[in-house]
C-alpha positions in Angstrom: 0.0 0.0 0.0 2.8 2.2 0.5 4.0 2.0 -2.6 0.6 3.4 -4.1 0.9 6.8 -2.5 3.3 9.4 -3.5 3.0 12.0 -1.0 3.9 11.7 2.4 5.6 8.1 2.1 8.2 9.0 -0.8 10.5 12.0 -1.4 8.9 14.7 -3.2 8.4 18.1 -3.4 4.7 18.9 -3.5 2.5 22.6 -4.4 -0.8 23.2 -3.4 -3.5 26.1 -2.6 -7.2 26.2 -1.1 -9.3 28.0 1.6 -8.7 28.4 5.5 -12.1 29.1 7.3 -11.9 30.5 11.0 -15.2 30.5 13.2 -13.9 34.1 14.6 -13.9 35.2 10.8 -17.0 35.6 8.3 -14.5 34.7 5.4 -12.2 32.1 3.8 -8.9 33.0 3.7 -6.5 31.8 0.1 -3.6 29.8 1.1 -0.7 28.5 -0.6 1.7 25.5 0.6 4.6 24.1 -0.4 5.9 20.4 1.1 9.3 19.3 1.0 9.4 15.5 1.7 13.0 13.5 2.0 13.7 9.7 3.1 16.4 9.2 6.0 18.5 6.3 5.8 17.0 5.3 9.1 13.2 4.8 7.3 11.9 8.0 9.2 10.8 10.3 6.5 11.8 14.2 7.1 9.0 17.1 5.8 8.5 20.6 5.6 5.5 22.0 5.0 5.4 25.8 4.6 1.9 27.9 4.5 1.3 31.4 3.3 -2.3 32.8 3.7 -3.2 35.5 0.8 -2.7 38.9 2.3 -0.8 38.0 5.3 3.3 38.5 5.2 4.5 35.7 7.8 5.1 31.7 6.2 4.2 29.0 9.1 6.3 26.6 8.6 5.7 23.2 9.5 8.4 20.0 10.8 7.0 16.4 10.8 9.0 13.3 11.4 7.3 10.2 10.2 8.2 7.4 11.8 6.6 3.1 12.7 5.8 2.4 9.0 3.6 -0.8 9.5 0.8 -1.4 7.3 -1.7 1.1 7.1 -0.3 3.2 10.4 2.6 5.2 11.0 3.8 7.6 13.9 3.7 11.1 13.0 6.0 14.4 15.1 5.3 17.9 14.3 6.8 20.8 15.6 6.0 24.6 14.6 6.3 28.1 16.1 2.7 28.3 17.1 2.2 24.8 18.9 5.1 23.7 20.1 6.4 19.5 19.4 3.4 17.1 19.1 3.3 13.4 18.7 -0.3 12.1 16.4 -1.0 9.2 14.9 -1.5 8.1 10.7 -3.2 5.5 9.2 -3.5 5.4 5.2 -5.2 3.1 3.0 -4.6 2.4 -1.1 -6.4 5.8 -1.5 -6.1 8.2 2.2 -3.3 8.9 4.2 -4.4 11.6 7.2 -3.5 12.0 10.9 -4.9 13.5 14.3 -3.5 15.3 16.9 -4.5 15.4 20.6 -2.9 17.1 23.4 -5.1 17.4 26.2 -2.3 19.7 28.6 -2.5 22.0 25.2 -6.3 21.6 24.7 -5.2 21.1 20.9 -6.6 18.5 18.6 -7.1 18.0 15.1 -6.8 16.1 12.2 -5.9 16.4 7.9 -6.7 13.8 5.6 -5.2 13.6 1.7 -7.4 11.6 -0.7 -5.9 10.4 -3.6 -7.0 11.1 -7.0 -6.4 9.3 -10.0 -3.9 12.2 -11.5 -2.3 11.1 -8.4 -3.1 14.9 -7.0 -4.8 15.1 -3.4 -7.7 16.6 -2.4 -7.4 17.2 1.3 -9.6 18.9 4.2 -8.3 19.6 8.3 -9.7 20.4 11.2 -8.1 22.0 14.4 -9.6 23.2 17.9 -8.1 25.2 20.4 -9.1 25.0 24.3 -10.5 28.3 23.8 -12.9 27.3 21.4 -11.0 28.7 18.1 -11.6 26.2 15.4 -10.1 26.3 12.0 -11.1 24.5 8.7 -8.7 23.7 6.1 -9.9 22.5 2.4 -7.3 22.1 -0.3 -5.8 20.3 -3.3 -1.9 19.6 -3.8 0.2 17.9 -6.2 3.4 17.2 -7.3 5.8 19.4 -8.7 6.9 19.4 -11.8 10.9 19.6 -12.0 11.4 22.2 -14.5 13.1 20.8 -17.9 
């Protein structure tokens, strides 16, 4: 099964754009993201993800450390400015790779989900809460980039 997704589980460098909705804002917010994916010799897999919402000047950038391969689950770490270092879970299947994250002593939890489609791009949708009740919605597509010629 690993071998039929190419994000997330392979080296890659990945594009992708789509809408941010926060329940303290009457609009969606454009984003763009850029992933940067790369094997260790250890089978941990190393990513960046950087975000940049239309309008706004500051990228978040995103470390994750993917770790426990097995079939159909992996360990996931993720680290960013915002949040602090958090351990979640994956699980992916011949077409869905996502994870969650809980941290009760944060009050943070939350999950993304990638759904392959068949021009192997992925449509993908998140979901995060806050103890104080902020929730954001994240609804996308990425895909793989094209090394220029």
């Amino acid at each position: 099964m690993i071998e039929s997704h190419s994000f997330i589980l392979s080296p890659g460098k990945w594009l992708g754009e789509g809408k941010i909705s926060l329940n303290m804002l009457d609009e969606e917010l454009s984003f763009f993201t850029r992933w940067n994916i790369a094997s260790l010799e250890d089978g941990h897999i190393e990513c960046t993800q950087e975000i940049q919402v239309k309008g706004l000047s500051d990228i978040m950038l995103n470390h994750f450390r993917i770790s426990n391969i097995q079939t159909g689950a992996f360990t996931l770490f993720m680290e960013n400015h915002a949040i602090g270092k958090v351990n979640g879970v994956g699980v992916f299947s011949d077409s869905i790779i996502g994870w969650e994250f809980r941290v009760e002593e944060l009050g943070f939890e939350g999950f993304e989900s990638y759904e392959r489609q068949q021009d192997d791009s992925y449509l993908m949708q998140g979901e995060f809460a806050t103890i104080d009740q902020l929730r954001t919605t994240i609804r996308g597509k990425i895909w793989k980039q094209v090394a220029p010629s």
